[in-house]
N, CA, C, O and CB atoms as a CASP TS submission, in Angstrom:
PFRMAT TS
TARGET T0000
AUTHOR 0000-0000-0000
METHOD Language model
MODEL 1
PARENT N/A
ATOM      1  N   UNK     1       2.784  31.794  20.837  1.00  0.00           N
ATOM      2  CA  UNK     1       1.737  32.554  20.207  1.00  0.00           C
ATOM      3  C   UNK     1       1.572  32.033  18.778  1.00  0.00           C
ATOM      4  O   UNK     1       2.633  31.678  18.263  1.00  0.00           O
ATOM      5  CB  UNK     1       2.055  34.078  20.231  1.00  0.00           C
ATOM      6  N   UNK     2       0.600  31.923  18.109  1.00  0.00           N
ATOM      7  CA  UNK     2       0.303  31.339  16.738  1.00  0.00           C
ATOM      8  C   UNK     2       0.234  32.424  16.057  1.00  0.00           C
ATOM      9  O   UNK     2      -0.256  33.416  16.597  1.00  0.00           O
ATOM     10  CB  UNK     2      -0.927  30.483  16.539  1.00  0.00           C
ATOM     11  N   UNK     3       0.717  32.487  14.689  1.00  0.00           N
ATOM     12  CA  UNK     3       0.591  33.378  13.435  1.00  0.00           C
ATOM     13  C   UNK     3      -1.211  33.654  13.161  1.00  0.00           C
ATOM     14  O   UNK     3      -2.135  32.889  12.885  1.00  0.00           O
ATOM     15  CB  UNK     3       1.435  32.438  11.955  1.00  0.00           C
ATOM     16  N   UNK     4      -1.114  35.210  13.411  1.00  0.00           N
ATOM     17  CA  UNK     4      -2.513  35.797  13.022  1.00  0.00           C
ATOM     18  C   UNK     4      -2.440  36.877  11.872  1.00  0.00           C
ATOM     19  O   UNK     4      -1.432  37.577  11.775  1.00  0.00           O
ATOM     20  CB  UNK     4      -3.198  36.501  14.328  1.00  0.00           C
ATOM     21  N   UNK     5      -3.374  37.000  11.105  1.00  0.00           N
ATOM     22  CA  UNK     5      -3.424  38.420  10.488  1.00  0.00           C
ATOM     23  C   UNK     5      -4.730  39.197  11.167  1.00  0.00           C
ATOM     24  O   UNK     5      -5.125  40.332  10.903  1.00  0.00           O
ATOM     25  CB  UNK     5      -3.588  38.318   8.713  1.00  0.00           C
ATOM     26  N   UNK     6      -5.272  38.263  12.103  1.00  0.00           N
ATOM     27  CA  UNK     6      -6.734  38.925  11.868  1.00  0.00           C
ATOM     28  C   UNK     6      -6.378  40.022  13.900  1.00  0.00           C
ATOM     29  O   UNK     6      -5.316  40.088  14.519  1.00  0.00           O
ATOM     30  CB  UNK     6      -8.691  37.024  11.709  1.00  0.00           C
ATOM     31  N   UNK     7      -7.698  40.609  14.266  1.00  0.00           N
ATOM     32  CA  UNK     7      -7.539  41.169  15.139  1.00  0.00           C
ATOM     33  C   UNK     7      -7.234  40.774  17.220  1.00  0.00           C
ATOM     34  O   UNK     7      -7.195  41.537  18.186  1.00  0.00           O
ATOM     35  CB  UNK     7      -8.493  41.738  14.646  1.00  0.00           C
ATOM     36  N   UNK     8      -7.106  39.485  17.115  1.00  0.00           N
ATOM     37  CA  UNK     8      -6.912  39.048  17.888  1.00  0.00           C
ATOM     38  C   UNK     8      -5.347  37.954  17.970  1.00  0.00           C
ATOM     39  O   UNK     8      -4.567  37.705  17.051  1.00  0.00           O
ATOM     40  CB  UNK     8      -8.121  38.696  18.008  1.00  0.00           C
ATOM     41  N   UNK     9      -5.313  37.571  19.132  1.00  0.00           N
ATOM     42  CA  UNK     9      -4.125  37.302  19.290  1.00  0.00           C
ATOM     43  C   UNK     9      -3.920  35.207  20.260  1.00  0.00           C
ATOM     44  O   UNK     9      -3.708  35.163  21.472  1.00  0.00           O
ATOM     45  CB  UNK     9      -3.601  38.936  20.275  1.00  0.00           C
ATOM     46  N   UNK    10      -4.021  34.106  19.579  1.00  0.00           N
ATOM     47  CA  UNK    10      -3.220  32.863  20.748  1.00  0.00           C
ATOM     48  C   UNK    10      -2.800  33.159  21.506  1.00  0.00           C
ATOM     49  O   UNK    10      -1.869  33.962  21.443  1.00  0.00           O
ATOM     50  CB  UNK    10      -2.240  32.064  20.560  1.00  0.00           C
ATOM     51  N   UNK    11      -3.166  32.772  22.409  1.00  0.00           N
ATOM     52  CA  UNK    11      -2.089  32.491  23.641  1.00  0.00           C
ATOM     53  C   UNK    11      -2.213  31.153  24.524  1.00  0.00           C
ATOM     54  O   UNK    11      -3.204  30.571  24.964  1.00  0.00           O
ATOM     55  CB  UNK    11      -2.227  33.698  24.723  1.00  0.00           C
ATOM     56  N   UNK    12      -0.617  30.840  24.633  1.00  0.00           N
ATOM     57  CA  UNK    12      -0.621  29.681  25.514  1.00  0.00           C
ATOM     58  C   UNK    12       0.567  29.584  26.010  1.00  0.00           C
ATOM     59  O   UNK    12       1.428  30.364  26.417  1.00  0.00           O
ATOM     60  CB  UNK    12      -0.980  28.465  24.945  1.00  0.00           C
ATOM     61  N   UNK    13       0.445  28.505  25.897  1.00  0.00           N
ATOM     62  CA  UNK    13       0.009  26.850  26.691  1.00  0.00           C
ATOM     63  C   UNK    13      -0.054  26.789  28.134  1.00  0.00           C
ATOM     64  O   UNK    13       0.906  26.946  28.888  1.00  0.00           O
ATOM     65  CB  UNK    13       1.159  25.606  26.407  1.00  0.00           C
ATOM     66  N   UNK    14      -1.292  26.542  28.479  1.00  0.00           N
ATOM     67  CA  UNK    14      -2.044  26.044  29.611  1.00  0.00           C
ATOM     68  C   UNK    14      -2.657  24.878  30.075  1.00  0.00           C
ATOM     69  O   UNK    14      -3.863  24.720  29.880  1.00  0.00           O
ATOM     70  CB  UNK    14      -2.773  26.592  29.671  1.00  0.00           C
ATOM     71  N   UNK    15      -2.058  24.126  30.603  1.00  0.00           N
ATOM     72  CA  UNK    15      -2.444  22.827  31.142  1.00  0.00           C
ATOM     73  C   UNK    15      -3.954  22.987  31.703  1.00  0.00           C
ATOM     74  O   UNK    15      -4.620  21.993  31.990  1.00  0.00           O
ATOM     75  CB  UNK    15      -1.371  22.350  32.324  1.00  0.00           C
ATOM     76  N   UNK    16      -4.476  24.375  31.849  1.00  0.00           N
ATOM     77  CA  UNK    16      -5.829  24.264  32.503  1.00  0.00           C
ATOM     78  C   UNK    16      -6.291  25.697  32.011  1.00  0.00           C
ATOM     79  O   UNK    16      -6.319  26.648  32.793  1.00  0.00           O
ATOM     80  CB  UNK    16      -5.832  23.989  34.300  1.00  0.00           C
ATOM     81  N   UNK    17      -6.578  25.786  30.955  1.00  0.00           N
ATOM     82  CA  UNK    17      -6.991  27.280  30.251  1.00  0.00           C
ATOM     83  C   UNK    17      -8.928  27.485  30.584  1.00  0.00           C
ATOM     84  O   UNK    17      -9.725  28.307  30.132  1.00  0.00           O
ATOM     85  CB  UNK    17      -6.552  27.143  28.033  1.00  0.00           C
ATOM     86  N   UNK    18      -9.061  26.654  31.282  1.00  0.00           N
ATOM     87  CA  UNK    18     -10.442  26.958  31.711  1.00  0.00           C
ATOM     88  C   UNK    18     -10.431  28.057  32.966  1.00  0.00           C
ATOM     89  O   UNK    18     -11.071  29.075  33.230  1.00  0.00           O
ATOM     90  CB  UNK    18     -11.180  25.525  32.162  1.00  0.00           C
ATOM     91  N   UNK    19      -9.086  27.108  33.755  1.00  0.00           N
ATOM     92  CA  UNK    19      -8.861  27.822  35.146  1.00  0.00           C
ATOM     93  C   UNK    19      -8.317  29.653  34.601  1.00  0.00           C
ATOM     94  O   UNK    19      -8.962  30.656  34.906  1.00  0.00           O
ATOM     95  CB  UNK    19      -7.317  26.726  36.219  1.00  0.00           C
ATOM     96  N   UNK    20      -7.337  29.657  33.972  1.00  0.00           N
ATOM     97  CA  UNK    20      -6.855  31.110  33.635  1.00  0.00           C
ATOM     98  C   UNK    20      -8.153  32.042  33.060  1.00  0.00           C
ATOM     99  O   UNK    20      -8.378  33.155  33.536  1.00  0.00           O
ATOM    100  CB  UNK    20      -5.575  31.015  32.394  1.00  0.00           C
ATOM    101  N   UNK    21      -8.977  31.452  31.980  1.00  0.00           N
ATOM    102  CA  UNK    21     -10.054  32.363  31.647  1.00  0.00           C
ATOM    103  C   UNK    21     -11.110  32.689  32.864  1.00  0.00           C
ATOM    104  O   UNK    21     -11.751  33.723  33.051  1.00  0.00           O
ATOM    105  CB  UNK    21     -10.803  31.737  30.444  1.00  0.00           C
ATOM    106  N   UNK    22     -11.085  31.435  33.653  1.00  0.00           N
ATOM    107  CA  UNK    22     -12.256  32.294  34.676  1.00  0.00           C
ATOM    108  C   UNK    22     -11.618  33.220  35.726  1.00  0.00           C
ATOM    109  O   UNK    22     -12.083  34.171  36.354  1.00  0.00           O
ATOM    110  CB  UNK    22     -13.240  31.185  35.641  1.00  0.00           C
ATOM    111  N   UNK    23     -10.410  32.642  35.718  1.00  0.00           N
ATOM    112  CA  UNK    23      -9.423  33.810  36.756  1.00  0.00           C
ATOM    113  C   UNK    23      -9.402  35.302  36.190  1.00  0.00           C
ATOM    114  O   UNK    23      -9.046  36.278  36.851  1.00  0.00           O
ATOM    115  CB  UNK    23      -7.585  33.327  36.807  1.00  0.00           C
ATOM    116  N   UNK    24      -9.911  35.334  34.637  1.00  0.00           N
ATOM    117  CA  UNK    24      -9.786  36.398  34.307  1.00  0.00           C
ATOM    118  C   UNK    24     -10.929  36.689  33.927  1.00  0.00           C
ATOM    119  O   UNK    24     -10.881  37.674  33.190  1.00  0.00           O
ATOM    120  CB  UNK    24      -8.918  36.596  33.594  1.00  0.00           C
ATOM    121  N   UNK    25     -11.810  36.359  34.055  1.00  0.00           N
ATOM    122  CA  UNK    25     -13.608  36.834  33.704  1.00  0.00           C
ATOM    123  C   UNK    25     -13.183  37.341  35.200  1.00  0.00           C
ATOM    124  O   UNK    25     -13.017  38.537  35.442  1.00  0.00           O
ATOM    125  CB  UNK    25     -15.378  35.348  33.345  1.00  0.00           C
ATOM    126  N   UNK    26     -13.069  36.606  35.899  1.00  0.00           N
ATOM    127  CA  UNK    26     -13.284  37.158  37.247  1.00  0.00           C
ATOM    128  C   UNK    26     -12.702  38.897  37.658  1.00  0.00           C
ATOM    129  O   UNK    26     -13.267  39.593  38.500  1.00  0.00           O
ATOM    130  CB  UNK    26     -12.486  36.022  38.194  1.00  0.00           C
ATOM    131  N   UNK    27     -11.695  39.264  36.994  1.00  0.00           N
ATOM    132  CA  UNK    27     -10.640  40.085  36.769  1.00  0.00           C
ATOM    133  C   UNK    27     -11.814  41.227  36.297  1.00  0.00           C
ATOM    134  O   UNK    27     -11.598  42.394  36.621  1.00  0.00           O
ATOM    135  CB  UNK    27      -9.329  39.489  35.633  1.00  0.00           C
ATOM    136  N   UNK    28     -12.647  41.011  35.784  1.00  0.00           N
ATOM    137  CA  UNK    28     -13.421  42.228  34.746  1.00  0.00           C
ATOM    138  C   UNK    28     -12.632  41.612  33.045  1.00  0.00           C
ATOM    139  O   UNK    28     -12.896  42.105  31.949  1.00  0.00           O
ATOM    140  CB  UNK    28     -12.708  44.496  35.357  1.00  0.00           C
ATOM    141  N   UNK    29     -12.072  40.941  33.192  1.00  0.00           N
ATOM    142  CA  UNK    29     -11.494  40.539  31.541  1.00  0.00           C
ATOM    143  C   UNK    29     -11.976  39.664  31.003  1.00  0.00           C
ATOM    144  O   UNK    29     -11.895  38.564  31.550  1.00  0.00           O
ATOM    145  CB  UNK    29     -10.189  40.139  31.302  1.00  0.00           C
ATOM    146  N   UNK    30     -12.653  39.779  29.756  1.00  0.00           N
ATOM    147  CA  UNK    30     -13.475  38.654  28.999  1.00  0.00           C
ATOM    148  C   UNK    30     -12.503  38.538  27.479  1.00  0.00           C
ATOM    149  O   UNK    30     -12.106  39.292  26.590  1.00  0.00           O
ATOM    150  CB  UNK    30     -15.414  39.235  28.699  1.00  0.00           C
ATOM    151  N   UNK    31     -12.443  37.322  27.789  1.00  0.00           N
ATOM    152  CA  UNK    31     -11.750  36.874  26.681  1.00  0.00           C
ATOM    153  C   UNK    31     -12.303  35.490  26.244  1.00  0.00           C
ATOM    154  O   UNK    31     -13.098  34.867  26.948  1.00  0.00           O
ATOM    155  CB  UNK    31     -10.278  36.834  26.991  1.00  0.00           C
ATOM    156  N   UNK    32     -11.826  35.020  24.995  1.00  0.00           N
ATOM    157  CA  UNK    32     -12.775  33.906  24.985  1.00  0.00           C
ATOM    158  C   UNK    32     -11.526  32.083  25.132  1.00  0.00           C
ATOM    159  O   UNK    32     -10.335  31.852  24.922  1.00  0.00           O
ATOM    160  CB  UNK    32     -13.883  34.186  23.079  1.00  0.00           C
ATOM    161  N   UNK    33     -12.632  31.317  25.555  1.00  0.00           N
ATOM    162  CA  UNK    33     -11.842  30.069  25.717  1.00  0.00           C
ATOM    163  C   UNK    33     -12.048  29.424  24.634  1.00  0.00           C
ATOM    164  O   UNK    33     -13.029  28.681  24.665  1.00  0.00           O
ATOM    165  CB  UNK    33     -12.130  29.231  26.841  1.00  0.00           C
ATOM    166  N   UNK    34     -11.260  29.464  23.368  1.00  0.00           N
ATOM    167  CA  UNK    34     -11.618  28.540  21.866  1.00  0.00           C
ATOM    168  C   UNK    34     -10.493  28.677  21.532  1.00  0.00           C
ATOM    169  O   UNK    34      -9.716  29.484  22.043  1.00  0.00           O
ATOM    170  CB  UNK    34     -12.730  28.995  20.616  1.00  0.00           C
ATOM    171  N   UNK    35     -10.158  27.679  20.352  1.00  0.00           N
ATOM    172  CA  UNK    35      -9.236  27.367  19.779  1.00  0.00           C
ATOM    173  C   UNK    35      -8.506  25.921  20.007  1.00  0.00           C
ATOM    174  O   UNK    35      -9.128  25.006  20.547  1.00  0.00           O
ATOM    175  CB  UNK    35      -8.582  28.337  19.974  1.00  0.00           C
ATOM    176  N   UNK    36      -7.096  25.756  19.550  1.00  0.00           N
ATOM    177  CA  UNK    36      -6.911  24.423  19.773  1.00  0.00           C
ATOM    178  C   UNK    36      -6.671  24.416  21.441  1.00  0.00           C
ATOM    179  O   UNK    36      -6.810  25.413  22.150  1.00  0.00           O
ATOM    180  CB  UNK    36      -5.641  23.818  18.812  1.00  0.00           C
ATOM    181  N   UNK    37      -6.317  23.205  21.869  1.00  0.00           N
ATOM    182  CA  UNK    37      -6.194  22.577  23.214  1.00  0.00           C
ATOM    183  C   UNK    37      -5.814  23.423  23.521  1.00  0.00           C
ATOM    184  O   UNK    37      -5.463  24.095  22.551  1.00  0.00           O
ATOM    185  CB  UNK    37      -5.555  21.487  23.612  1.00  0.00           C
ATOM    186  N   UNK    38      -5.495  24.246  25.129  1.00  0.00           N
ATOM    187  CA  UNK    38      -4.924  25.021  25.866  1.00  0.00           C
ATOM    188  C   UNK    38      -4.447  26.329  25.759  1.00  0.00           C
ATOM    189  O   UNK    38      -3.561  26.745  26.506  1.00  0.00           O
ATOM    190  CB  UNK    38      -4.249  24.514  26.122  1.00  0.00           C
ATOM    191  N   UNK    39      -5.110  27.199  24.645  1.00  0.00           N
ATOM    192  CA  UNK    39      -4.813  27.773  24.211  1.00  0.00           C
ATOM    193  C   UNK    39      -6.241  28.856  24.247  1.00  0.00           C
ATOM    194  O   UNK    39      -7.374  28.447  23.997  1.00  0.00           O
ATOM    195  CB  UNK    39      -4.158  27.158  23.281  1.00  0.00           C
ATOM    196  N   UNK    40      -5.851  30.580  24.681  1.00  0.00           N
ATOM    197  CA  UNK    40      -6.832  31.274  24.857  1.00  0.00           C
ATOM    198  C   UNK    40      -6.691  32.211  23.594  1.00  0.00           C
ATOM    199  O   UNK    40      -5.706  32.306  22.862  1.00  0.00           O
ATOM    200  CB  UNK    40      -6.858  31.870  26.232  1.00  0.00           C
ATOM    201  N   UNK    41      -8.039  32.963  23.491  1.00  0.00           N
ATOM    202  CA  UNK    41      -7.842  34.206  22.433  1.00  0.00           C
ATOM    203  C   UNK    41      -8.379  35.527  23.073  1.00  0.00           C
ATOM    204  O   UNK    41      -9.468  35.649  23.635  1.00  0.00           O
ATOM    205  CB  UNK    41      -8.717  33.940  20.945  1.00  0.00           C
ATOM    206  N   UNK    42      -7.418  36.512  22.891  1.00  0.00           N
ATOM    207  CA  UNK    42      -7.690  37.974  23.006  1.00  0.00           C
ATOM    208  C   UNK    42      -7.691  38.693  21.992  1.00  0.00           C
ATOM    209  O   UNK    42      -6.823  38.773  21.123  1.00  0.00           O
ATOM    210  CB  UNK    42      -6.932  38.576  23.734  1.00  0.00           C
ATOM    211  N   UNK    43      -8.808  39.313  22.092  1.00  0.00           N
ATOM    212  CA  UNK    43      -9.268  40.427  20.912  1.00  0.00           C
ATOM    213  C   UNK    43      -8.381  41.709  21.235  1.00  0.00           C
ATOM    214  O   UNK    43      -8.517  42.285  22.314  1.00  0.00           O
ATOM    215  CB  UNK    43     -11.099  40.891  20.986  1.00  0.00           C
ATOM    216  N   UNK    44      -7.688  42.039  20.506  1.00  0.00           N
ATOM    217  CA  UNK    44      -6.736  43.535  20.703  1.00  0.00           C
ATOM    218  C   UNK    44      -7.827  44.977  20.560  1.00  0.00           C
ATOM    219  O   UNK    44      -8.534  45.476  19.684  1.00  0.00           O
ATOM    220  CB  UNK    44      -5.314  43.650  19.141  1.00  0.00           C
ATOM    221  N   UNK    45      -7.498  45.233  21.843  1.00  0.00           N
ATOM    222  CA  UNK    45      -8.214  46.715  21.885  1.00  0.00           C
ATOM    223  C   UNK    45      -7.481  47.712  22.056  1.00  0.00           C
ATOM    224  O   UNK    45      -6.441  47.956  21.444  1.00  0.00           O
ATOM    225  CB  UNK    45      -9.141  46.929  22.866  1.00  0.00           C
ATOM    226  N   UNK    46      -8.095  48.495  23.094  1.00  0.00           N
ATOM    227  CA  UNK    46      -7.623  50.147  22.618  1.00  0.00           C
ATOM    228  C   UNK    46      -6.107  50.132  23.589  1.00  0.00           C
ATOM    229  O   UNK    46      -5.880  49.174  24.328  1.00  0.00           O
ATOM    230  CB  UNK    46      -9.104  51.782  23.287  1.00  0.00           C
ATOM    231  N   UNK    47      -5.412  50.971  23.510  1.00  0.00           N
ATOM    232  CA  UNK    47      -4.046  50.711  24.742  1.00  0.00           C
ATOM    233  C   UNK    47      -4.375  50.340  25.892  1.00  0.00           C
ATOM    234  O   UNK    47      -3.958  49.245  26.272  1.00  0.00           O
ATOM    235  CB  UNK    47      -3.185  51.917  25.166  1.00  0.00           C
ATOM    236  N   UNK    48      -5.417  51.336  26.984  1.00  0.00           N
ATOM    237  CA  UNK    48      -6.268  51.081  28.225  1.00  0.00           C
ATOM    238  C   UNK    48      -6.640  49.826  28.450  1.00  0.00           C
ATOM    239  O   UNK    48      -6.656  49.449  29.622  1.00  0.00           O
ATOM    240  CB  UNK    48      -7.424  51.772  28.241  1.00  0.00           C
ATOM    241  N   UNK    49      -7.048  48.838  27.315  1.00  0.00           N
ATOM    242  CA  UNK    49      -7.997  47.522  27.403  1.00  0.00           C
ATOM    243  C   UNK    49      -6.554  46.859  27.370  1.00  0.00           C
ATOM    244  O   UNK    49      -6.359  46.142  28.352  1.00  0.00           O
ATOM    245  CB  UNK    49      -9.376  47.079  25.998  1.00  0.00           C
ATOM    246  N   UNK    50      -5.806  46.907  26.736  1.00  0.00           N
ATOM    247  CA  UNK    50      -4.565  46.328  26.306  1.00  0.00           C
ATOM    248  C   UNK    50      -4.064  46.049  28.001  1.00  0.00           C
ATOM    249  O   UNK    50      -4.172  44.954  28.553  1.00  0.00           O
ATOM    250  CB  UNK    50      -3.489  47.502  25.180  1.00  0.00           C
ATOM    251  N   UNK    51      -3.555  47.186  28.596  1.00  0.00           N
ATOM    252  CA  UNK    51      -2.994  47.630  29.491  1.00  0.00           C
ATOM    253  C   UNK    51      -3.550  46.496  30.745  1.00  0.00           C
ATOM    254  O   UNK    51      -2.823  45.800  31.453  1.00  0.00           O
ATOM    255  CB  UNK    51      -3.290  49.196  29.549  1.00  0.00           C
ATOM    256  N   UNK    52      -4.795  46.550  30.760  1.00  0.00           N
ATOM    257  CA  UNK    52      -5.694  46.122  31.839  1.00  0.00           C
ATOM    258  C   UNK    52      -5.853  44.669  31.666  1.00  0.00           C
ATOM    259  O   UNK    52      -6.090  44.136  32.750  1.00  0.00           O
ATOM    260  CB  UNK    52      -7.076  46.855  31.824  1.00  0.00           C
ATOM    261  N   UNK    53      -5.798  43.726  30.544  1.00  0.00           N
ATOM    262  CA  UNK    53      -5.717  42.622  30.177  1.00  0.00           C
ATOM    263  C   UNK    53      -3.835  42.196  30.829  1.00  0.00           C
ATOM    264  O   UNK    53      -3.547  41.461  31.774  1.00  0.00           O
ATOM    265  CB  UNK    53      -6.178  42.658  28.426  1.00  0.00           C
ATOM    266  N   UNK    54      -3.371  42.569  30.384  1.00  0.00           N
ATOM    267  CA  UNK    54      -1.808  42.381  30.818  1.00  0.00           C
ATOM    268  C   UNK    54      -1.360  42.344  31.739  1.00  0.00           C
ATOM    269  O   UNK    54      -0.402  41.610  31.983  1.00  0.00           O
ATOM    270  CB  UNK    54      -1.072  43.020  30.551  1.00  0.00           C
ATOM    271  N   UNK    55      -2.253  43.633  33.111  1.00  0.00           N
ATOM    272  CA  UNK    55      -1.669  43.189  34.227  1.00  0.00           C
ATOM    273  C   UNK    55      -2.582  41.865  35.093  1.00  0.00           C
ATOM    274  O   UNK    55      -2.216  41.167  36.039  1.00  0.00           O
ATOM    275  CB  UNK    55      -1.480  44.540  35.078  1.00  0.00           C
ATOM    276  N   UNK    56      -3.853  41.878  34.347  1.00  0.00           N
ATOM    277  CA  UNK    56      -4.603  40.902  35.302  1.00  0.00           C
ATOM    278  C   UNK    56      -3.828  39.777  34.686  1.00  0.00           C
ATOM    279  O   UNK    56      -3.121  39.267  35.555  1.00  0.00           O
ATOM    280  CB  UNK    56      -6.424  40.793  35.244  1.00  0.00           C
ATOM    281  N   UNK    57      -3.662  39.087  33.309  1.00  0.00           N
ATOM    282  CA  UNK    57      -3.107  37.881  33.082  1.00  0.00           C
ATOM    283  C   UNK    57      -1.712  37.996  34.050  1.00  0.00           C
ATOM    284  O   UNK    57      -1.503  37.240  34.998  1.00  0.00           O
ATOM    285  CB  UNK    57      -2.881  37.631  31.412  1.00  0.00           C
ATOM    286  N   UNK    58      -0.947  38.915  33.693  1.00  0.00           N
ATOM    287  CA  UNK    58       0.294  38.941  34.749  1.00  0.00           C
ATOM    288  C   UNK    58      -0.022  38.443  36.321  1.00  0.00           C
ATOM    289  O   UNK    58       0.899  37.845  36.878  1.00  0.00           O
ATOM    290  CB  UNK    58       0.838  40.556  34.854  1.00  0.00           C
ATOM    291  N   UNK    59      -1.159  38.634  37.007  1.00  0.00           N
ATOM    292  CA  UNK    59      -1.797  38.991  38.687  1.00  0.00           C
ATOM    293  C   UNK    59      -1.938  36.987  38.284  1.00  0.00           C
ATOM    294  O   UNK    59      -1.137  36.206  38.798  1.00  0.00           O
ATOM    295  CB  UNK    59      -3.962  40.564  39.085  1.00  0.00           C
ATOM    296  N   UNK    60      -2.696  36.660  37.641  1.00  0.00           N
ATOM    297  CA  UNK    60      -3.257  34.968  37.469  1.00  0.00           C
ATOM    298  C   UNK    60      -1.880  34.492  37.353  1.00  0.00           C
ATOM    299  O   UNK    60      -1.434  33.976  38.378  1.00  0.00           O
ATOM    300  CB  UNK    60      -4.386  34.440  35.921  1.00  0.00           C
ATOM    301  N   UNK    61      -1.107  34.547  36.343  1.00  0.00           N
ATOM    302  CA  UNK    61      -0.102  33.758  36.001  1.00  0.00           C
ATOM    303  C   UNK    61       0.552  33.768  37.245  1.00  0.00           C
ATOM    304  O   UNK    61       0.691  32.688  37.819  1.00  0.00           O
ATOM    305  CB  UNK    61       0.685  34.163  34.828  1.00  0.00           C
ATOM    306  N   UNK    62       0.980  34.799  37.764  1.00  0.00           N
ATOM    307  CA  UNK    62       2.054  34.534  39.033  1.00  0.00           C
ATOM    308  C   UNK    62       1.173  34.092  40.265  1.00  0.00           C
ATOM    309  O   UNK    62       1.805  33.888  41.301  1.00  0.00           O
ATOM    310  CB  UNK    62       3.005  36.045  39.501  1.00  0.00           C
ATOM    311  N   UNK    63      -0.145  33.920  40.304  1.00  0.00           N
ATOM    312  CA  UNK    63      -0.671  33.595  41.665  1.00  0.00           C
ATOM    313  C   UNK    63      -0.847  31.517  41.150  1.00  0.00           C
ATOM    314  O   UNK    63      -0.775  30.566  41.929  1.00  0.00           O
ATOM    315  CB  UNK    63      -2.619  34.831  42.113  1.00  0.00           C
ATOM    316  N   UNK    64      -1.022  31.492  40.000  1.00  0.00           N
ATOM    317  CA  UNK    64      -0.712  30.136  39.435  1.00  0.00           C
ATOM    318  C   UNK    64       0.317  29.518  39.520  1.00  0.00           C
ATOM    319  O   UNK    64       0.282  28.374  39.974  1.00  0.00           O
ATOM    320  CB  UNK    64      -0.822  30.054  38.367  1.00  0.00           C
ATOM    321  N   UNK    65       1.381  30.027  39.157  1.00  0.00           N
ATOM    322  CA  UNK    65       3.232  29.686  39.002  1.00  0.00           C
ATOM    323  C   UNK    65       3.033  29.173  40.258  1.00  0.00           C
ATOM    324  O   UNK    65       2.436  28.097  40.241  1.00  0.00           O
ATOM    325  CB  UNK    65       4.686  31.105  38.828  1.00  0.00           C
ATOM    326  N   UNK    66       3.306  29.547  41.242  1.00  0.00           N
ATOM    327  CA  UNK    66       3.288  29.691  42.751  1.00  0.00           C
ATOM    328  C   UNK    66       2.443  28.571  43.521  1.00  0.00           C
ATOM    329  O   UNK    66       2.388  28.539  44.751  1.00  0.00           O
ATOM    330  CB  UNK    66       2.685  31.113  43.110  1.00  0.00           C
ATOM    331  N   UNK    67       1.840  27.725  42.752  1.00  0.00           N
ATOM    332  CA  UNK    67       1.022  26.281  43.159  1.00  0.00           C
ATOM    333  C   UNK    67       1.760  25.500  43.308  1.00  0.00           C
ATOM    334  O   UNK    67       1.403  24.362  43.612  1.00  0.00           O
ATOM    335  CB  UNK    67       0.098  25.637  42.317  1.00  0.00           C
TER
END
């Protein structure tokens, strides 16, 4: 994760961060694909949004691992 002050949060490293963001548009989760190489950004919301972002990245990551 990279040092933020502001309201969102890095995340990585993804050899294919195109594939994880549409796995998660797909999810109902919009997050955006910018920043350096492989690396996604989530805007921190309310606990509920929090909550719901976490288990879908959790649902992608392990249906990914598993390739």
């Amino acid at each position: 994760m990279a040092d933020s002050d502001a309201n969102f949060v890095m995340f990585g490293l993804f050899d294919d961060r195109h594939l994880i963001w549409s796995e998660l548009l797909r999810r109902g989760i919009l997050i955006r694909e910018t920043g350096p190489h492989g690396y996604l950004r989530v805007s921190i919301g309310t606990a509920t949004e929090m909550a719901a972002f976490r288990t879908a990245l959790l649902t992608v990551m392990h249906t990914y691992a598993s390739r």
